[in-house]
C-alpha positions as CSV (number, residue, x, y, z in Angstrom):
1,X,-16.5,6.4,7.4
2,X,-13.8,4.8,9.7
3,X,-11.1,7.1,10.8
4,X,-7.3,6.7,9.5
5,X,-5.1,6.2,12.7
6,X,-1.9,8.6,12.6
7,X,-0.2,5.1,12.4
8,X,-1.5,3.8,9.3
9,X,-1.2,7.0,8.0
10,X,2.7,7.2,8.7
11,X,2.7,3.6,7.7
12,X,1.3,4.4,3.9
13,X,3.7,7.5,3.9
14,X,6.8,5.7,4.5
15,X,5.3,2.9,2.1
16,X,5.0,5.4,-0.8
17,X,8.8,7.3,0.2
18,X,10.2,3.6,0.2
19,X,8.7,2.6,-3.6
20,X,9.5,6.6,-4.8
21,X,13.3,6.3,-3.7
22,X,12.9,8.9,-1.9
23,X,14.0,7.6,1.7
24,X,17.7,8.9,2.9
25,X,20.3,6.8,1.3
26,X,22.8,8.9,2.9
27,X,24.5,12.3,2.8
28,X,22.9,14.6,0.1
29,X,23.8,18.4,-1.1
30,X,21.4,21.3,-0.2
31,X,19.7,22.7,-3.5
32,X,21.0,26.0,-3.9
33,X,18.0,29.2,-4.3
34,X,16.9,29.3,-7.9
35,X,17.9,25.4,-8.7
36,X,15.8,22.8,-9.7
37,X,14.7,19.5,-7.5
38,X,15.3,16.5,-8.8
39,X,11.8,14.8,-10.7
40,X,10.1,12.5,-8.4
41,X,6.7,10.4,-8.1
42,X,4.4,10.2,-5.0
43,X,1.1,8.2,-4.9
44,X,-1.8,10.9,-4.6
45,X,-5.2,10.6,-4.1
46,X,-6.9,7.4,-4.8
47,X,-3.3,5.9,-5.4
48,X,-2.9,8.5,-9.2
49,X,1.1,8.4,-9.4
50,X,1.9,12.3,-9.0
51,X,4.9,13.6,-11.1
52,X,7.0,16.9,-9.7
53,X,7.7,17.7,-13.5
54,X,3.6,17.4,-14.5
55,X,3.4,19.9,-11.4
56,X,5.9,22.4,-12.5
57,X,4.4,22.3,-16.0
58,X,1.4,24.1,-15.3
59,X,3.3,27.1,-13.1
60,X,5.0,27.1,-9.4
61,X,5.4,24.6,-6.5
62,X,5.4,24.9,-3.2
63,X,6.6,21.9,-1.2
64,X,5.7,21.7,2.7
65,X,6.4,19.0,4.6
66,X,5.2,18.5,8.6
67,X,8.2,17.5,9.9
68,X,6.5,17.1,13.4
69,X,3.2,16.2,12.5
70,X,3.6,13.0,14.4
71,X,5.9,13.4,17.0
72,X,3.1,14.1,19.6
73,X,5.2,17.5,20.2
């Protein structure tokens, strides 16, 4: 099996952030503790659409994101 460049890989992530809406459009409000995030769709593994709400359904998320993951820092 071929390995993904970090490149492709950032390429595929910006990809699915562009068709989700979910690239900055400009200034947005912090949620506040205890508020809900807005519903949202990501591709997930083999390209399945992944819903927040079909998530939060079946009990708690935890969102992480690697802010620096490829900055080469």
């Amino acid at each position: 099996m071929r390995r993904v460049t970090p490149l492709l890989v950032a390429v595929l992530l910006l990809t699915g952030l562009v068709s989700a809406g979910l690239v900055w459009t400009g200034p947005a409000t912090a949620l506040e503790v205890g508020q809900k995030a807005p519903d949202f769709t990501l591709p997930g593994p083999g390209g399945k659409p992944v819903k927040l709400s079909d998530l939060t359904a079946k009990g708690p998320v935890v969102v992480f994101t690697f802010i620096q993951a490829f900055t080469g820092t």
